[in-house]
N, C-alpha and C positions, 0 to 999 in steps of 0.2 A: 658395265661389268655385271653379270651376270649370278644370282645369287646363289649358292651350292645347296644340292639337295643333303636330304639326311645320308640318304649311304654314302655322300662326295665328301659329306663334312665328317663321317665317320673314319672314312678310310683317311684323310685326312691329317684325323687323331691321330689314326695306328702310326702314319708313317712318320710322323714327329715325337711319339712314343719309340718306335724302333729307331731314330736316330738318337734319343737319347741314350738308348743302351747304346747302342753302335760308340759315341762319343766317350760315354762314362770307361768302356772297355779300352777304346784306343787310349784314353788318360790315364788308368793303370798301366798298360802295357807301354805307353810315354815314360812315366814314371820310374819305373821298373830298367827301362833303358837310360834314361838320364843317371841316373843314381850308379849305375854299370859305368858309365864313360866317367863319371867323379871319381868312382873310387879306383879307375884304371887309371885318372889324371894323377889324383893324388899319391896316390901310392904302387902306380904298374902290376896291382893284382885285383883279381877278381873276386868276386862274394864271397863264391863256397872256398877259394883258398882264405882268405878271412875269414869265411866263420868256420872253416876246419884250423885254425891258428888258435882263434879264443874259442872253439873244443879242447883243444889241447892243452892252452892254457888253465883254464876253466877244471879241467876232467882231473889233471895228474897221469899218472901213472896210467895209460888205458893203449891196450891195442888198436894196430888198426882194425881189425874188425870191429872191437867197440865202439870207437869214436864213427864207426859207416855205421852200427845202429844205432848209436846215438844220435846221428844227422841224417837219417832214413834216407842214405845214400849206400848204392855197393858198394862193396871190400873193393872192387877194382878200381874203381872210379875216386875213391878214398886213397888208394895204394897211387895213382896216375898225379891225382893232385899235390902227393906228398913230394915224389919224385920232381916234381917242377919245382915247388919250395926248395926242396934237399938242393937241388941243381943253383938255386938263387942264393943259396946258404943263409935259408930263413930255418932249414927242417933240417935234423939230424937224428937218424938210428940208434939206439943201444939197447944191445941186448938185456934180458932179465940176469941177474946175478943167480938168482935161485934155479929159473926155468930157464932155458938158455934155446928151448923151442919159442921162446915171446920174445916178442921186437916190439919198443915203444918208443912214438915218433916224439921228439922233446925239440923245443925253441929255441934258437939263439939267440944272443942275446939282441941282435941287427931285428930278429922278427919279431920280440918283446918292446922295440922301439918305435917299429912298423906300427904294431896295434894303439901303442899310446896315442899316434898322430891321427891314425885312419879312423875317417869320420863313421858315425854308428850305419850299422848296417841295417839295409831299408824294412826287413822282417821286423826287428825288433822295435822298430817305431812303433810298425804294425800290428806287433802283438802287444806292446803295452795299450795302444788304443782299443784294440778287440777286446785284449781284459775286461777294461774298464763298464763295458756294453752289460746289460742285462741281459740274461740267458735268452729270453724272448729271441733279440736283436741277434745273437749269436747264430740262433737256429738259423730265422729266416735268410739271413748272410750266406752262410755255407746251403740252404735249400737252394737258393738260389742262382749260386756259384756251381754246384753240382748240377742243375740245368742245366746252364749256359754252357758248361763241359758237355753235356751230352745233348746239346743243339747243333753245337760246331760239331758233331762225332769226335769229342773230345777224351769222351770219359773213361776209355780203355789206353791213353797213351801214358807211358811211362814215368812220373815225376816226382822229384822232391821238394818239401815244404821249402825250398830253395828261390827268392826272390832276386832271378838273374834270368838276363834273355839269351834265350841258346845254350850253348852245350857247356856243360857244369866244368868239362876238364879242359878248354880252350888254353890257348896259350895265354899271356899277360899281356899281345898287341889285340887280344880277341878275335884269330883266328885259329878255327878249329886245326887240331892235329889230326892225320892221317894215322 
C-alpha cells in the first residue's frame, strides 16, 4: 500500500470534513423528522398546529393575525391551520363583544387536553439549549447556519422559526393539501 502524498492527504481531510457536515445536517433534519412522526403518533397533529394551540393558549385574547406575527408565520397559513383544528373541534371562533370586526381563535376544552399529553415541541428544547450558550457560541451558530442556507441556494427560500419537515399546513396523516 502505498503512501499518500500531501495534496492526497489533504484532500482527504476535506472530504471527511464535508461528511461531517453532510452527517451533522442529515442528523438535524433526522431529528426534526423523527420528532414530526412522534407527535403525529401521539397525538395526530403536527408542530405548528401545536405551537399555534400553546399560542393561543399562551397569548389570550389575540387575533389571527397576531398569533401569524407572533409565530412569524402568515395570516393565511395561520387562518388554514386554524380551520383543520376548528374541523377536529380542537379550535373554535368568537367574535369580539366590543369590535365585532375581530375574530379570536379560543381552545376547547378536548385541545386544552391535547397539550397537557403532547410531548414538548422540538424548538423549545432547542431554544432553552441555545439560551443557555454564550453570545460568542450564538453568533458563530447562526453564521454558520446562514452559510450553509446560502451553499444549498438556500437563503432566499421562504421559512418559519418552525422545527417541522414540509409544509406548515399539511394535513394530521402529513400529506400536504391541494
Amino acid at each position: 500500500m502505498r503512501a499518500l502524498s500531501k495534496r492526497e492527504l489533504i484532500r482527504e481531510l476535506e472530504l471527511n470534513t464535508i461528511d461531517e457536515v453532510l452527517v451533522a445536517l442529515r442528523r438535524v433534519i433526522r431529528a426534526t423528522d423523527l420528532h414530526s412522526k412522534r407527535l403525529a403518533k401521539t397525538t395526530g397533529l403536527t408542530a405548528p398546529q401545536i405551537l399555534l394551540m400553546q399560542t393561543i393558549k399562551e397569548g389570550g385574547d389575540q387575533t389571527i393575525g397576531e398569533i401569524a406575527s407572533s409565530m412569524s408565520l402568515s395570516q393565511a397559513t395561520v387562518t388554514t391551520i386554524i380551520d383543520r383544528l376548528e374541523k377536529r373541534g380542537l379550535v373554535y371562533r368568537q367574535r369580539s363583544h366590543s369590535d365585532k370586526r375581530k375574530v379570536y381563535p379560543l381552545l376547547t376544552d378536548e385541545a386544552q387536553e391535547v397539550l397537557k399529553e403532547a410531548p414538548t415541541p422540538l424548538q423549545e428544547q432547542f431554544t432553552r439549549q441555545f439560551d443557555a450558550l454564550h453570545e460568542w457560541e450564538k453568533t458563530m451558530i447562526i453564521s454558520a447556519l446562514q452559510r450553509v442556507a446560502q451553499m444549498m441556494d438556500a437563503e432566499h427560500i421562504d421559512a418559519s422559526p418552525v422545527l417541522d419537515i414540509g409544509v406548515l399546513h399539511r394535513t394530521s396523516t402529513g400529506h400536504e393539501k391541494d
